[in-house]
C-alpha positions as CSV (number, residue, x, y, z in Angstrom):
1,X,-70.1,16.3,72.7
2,X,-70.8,18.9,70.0
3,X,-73.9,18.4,68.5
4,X,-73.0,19.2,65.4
5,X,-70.2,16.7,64.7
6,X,-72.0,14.0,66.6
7,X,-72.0,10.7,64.4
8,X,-74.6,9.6,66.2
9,X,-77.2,12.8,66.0
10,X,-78.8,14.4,62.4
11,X,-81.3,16.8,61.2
12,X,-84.6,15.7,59.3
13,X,-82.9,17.2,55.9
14,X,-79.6,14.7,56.3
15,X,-81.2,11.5,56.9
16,X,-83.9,12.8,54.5
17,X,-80.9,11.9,51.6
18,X,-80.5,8.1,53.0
19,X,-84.5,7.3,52.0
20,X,-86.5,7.8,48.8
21,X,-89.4,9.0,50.4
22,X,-89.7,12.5,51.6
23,X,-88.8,12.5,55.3
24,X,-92.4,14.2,56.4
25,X,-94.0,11.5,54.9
26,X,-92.1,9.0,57.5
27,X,-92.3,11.4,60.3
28,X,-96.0,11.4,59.8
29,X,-95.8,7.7,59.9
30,X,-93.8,7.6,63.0
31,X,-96.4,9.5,65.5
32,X,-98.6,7.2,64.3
33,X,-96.4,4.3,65.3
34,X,-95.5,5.9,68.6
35,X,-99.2,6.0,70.0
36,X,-99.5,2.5,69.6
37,X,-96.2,1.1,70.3
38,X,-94.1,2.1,73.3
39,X,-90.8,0.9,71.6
40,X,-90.8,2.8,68.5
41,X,-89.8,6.6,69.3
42,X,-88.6,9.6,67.4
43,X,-87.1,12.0,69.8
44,X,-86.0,15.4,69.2
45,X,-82.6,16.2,70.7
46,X,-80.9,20.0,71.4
47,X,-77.9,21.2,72.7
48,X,-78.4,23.4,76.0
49,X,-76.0,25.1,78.4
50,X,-77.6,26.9,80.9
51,X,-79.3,26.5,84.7
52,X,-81.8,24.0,85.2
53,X,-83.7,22.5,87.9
54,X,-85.6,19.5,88.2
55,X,-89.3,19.2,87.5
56,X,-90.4,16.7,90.1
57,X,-88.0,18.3,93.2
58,X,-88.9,21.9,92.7
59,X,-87.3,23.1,96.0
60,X,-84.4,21.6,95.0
61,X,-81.5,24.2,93.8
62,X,-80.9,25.1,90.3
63,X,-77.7,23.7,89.1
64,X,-75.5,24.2,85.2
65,X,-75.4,21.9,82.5
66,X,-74.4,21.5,79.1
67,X,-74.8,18.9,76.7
68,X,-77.4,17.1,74.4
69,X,-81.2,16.2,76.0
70,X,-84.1,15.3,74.8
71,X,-86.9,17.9,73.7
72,X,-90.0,17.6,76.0
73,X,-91.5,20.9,76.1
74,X,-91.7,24.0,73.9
75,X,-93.5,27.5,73.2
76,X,-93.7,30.0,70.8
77,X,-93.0,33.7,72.3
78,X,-93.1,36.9,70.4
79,X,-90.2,38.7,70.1
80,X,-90.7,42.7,71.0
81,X,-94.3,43.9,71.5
82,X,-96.6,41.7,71.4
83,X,-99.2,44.6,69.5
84,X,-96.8,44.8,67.1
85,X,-97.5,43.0,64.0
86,X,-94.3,42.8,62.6
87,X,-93.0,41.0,66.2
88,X,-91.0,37.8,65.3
89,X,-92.2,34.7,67.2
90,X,-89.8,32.3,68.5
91,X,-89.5,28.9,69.9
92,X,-87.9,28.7,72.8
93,X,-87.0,25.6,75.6
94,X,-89.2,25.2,78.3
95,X,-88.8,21.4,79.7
96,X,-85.7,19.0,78.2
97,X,-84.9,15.3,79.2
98,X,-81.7,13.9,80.3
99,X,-80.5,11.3,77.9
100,X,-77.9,9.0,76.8
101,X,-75.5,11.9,75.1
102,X,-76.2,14.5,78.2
103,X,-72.9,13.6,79.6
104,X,-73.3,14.9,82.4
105,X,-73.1,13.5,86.0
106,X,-75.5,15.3,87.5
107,X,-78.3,14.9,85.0
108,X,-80.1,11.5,85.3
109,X,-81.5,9.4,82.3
110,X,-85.1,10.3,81.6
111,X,-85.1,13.1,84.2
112,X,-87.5,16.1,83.2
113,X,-85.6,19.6,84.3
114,X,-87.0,22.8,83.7
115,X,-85.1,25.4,81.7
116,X,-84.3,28.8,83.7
117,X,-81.6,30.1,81.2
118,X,-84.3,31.2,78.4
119,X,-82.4,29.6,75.3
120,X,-83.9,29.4,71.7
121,X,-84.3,26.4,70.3
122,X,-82.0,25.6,67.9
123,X,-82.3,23.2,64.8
124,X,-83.7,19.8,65.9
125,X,-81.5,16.7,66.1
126,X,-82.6,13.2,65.8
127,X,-80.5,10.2,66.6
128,X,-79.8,7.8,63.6
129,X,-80.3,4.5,66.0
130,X,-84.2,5.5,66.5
131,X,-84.2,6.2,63.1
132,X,-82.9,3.5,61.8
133,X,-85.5,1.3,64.1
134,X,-88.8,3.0,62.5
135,X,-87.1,2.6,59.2
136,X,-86.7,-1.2,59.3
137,X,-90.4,-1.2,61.0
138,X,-91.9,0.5,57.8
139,X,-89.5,-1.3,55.6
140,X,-88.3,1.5,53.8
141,X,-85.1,0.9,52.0
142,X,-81.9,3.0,52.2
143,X,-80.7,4.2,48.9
144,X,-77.5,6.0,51.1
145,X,-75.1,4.7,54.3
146,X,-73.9,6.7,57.2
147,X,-70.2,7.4,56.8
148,X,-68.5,5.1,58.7
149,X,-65.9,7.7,59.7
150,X,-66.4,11.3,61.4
151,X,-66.1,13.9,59.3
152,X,-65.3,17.3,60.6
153,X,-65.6,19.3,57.7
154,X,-67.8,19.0,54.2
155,X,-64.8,21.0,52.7
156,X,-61.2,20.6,52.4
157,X,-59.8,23.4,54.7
158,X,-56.1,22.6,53.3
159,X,-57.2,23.3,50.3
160,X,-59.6,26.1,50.4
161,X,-56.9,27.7,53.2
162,X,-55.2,28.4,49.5
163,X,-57.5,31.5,48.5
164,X,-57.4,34.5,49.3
165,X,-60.6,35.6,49.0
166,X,-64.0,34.7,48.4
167,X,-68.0,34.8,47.7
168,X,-70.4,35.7,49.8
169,X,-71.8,32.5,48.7
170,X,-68.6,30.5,49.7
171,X,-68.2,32.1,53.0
172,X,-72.0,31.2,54.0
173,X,-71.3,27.6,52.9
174,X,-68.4,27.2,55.1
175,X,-69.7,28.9,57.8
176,X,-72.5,26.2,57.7
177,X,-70.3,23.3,57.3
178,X,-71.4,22.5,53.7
179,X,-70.1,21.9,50.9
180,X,-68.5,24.5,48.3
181,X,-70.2,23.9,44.7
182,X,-67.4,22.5,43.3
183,X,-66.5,19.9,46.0
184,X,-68.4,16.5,47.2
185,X,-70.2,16.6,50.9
186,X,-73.6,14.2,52.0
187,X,-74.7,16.1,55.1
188,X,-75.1,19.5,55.8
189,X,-78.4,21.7,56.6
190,X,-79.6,23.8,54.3
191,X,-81.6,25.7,56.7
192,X,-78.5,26.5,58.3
193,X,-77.2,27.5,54.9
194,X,-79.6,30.0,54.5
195,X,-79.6,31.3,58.0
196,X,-76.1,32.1,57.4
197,X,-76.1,34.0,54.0
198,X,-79.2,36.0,56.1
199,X,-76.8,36.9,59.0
200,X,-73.9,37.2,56.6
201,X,-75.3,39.8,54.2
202,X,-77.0,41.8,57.1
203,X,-73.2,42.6,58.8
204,X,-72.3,43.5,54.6
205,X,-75.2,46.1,55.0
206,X,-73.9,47.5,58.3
207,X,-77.7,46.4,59.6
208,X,-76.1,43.9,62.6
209,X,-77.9,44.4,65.9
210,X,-74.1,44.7,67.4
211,X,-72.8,46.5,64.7
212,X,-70.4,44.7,63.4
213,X,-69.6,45.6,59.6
214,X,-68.3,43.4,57.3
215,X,-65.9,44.9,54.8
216,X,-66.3,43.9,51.3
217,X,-63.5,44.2,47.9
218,X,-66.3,44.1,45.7
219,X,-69.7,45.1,46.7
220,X,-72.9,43.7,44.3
221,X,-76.4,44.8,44.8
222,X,-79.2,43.0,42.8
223,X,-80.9,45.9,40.8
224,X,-83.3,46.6,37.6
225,X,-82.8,48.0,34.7
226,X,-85.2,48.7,32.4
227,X,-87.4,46.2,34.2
228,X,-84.2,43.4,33.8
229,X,-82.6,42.0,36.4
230,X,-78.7,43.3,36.9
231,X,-76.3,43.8,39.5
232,X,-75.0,47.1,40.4
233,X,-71.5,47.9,42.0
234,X,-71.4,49.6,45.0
235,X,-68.8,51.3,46.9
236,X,-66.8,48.7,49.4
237,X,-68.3,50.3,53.1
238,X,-71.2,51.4,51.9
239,X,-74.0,50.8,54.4
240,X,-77.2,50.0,52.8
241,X,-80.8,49.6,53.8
242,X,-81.7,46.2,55.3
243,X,-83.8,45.7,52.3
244,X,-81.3,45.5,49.9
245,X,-80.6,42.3,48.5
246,X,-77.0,41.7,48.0
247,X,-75.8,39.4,45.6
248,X,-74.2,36.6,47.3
249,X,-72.2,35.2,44.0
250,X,-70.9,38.5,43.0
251,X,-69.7,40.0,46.0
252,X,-66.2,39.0,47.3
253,X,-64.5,39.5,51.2
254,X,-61.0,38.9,51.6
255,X,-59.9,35.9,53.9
256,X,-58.9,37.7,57.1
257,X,-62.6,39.8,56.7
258,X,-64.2,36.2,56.7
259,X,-61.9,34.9,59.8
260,X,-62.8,38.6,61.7
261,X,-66.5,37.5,61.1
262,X,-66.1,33.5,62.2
263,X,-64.9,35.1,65.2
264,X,-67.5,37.1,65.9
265,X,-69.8,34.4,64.9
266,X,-68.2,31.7,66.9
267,X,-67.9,29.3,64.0
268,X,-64.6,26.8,63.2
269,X,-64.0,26.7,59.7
270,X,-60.5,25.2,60.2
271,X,-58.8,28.0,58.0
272,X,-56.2,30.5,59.3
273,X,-54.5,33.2,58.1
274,X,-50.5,34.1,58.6
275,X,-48.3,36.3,57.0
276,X,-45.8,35.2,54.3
277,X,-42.4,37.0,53.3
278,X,-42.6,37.0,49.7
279,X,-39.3,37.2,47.3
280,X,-39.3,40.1,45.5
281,X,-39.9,40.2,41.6
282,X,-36.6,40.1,39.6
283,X,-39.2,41.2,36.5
284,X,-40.9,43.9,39.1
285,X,-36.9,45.3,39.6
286,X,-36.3,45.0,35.9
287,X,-39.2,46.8,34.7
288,X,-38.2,49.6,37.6
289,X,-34.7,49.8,36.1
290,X,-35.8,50.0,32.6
291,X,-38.6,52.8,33.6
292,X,-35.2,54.6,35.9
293,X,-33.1,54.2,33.0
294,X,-35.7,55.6,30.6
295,X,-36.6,58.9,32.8
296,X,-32.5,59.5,33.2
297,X,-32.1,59.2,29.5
298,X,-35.3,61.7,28.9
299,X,-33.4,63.9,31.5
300,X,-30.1,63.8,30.3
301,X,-31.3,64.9,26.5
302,X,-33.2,67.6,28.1
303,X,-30.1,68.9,29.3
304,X,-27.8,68.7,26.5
305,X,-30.9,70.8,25.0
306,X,-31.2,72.9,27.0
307,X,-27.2,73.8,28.0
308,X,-27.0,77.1,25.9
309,X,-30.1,78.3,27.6
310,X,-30.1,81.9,29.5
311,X,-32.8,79.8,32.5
312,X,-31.9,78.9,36.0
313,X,-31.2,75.6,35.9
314,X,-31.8,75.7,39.6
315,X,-35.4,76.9,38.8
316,X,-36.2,75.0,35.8
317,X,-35.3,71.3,36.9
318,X,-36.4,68.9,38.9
319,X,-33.8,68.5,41.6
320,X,-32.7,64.7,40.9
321,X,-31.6,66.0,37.5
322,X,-29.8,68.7,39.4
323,X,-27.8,66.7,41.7
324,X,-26.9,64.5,38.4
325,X,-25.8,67.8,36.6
326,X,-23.8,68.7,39.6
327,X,-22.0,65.2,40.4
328,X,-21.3,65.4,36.7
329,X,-19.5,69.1,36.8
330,X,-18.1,68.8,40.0
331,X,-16.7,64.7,39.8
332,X,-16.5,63.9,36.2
333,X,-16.3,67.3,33.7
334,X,-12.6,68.1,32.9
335,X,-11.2,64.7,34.6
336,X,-8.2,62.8,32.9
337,X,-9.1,60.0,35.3
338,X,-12.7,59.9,36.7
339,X,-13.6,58.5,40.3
340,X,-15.1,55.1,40.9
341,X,-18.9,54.2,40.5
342,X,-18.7,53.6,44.5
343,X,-17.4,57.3,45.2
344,X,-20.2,58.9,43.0
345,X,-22.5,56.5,44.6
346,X,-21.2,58.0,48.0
347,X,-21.5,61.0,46.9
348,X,-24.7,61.2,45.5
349,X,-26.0,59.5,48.3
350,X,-25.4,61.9,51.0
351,X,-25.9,64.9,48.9
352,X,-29.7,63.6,48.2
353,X,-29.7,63.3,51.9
354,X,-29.0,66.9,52.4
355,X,-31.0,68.0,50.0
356,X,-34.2,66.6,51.1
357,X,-34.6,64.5,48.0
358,X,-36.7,61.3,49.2
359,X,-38.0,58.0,47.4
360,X,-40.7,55.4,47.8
361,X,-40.1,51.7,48.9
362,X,-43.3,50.6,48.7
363,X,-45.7,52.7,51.2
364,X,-42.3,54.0,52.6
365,X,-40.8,57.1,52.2
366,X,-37.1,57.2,52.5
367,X,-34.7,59.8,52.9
368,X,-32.3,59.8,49.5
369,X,-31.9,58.5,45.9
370,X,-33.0,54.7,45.1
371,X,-30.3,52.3,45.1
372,X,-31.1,51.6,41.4
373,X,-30.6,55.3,40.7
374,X,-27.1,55.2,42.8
375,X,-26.3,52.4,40.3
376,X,-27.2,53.9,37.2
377,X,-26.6,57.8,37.7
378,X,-22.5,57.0,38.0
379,X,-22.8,55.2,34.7
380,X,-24.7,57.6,32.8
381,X,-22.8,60.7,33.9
382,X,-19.0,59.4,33.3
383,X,-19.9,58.9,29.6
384,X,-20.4,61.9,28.5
């Protein structure tokens, strides 16, 4: 079971929206409860997957698990030297509980097991039955129901599989299974949310402890300027210091940057990314023609200007306007009955060849003239 799709399992801050009352308020309520009455609980579930053994058999073996258990002993470590006063502290698993999600055959209901695999301790779960119990207890009143049906995402990944890029912002909000701000959602963690834009913006700095660097299109750094907040542009790879503060709205990743990083990350997001053969542009052709036709024109005049001059025409034009010149005195000048377009087109074809004349086609580079050249060159030279 994953615990963070269960429909049965929820953090403080989701069933926080289903009561009026802030949720520490109740939880403060509930230890009260469950010192003096056995069947009124509020247990804190995790997810583990590591080796454990069990408390009461210690020579028994260590054996693997993985699945959902009840919390029923923690403690705070520091992280790095413990004379260091910058060390993080962190909570980590020490004892959990075999319970009704562990799914697991070898992990008996109620057993305590010890946790050998160290393992952080991630956000708390609570299950929504419990909760439900103390609420009716207290007689608080709902002012929000459960969804009835599972849902897998607090986004519509059809929909947002559309863009092509996005904010930092929106990439942190999928990544953490919440909502975008234009879209409807009830449950999703806010901590989680903000753990994520932490994580995401560090790997935009270059400052990840495994390196990995995001790679922005746009790149936004909060600034001041003249004591006023601003945002200033930065260049996209730029590594910065971890204390820069990027901002999350401005700057923009493309879709397969933010799929590279779920990857890393290990999150589902339910978007892909696969490559589509696009038409080309009849407009992008026409305005190609129409710039081909223009430059030819430009060309030809300079010519006709320039016929009675004493210059090399070899030396003092470019060699596309030479080959024209020549298909035109050797093909066309003093003709009663000029060739085809297709045999100038032939011919100007292989002769670009040979003379190392080369175009683009997008970021290739091709040996001879353009086909929209070989179409309009044959035109332009049998009128004259």
């Amino acid at each position: 079971m994953d615990i963070n799709n269960s429909p049965q399992l929820y953090t403080l801050e989701q069933l926080d929206q289903l009561i009026e009352l802030p949720i520490n308020q109740v939880v403060s309520c509930i230890r009260d409860i469950e010192l003096c009455e056995v069947e009124y609980y509020f247990n804190e579930y995790t997810e583990f997957r590591g080796l454990v053994k069990p408390k009461d058999s210690p020579a028994d073996e260590a054996f693997f698990v993985n699945g959902i258990f009840r919390v029923n002993k923690t403690e705070m470590v520091l992280c790095g030297d413990k004379f260091d006063p910058d060390a993080e502290a962190i909570c980590v698993l020490i004892e959990i509980q075999g319970s009704k999600y562990s799914n697991s055959d070898t992990v008996k209901l109620d057993n305590i097991y010890e946790v050998i695999t160290t393992s952080v301790q991630e956000i708390a779960r609570y299950s929504y039955d419990e909760f439900m119990l103390i609420i009716n207890r207290l007689k608080i009143p709902l002012i929000k129901e459960i969804p009835t049906e599972i849902i897998k995402f607090n986004y519509d990944p059809e929909l947002i599989n559309h863009k092509s890029n996005f904010t930092l912002e929106e990439a942190s909000r999928i990544a953490a299974n919440a909502p975008l701000k234009d879209q409807q959602g009830i449950f999703y963690s806010t901590s989680l949310l903000n753990h994520y834009q932490e994580i995401i913006c560090e790997c935009v700095k270059g400052q990840n402890q495994h390196g990995f660097h995001l790679l922005t299109i746009e790149l936004w750094v909060h600034s001041h300027d003249d004591y006023e907040p601003c945002s200033r542009r930065h260049n996209n790879g730029t590594r910065l210091v971890v204390s820069a503060n990027v901002n999350l709205e401005l700057t923009i990743i493309s879709k397969a940057e933010l799929l590279r990083w779920c990857k890393y990350m290990k999150i589902e997001t339910g978007l892909f990314y696969s490559q589509k053969i696009i038409d080309e542009s009849v407009e992008a052709l026409r305005i190609e023609l129409n710039e081909s036709e223009e430059e030819i024109s430009r060309l030809r005049e300079l010519y006709l200007s320039e016929s009675g001059s004493t210059i090399s025409k070899e030396t003092y034009y470019p060699p596309e306007l030479l080959l024209a010149i020549d298909a035109f005195e050797l093909l066309c000048s003093g003709q009663d009955k000029p060739p085809t377009n297709e045999y100038i087109k032939e011919w100007l074809q292989k002769e670009s060849k040979e003379r190392g004349i080369t175009h683009k086609d997008g970021s290739r580079e091709l040996k001879g003239f353009s086909d929209i050249k070989l179409k309009t060159i044959p035109s332009i030279i049998k009128s004259q």
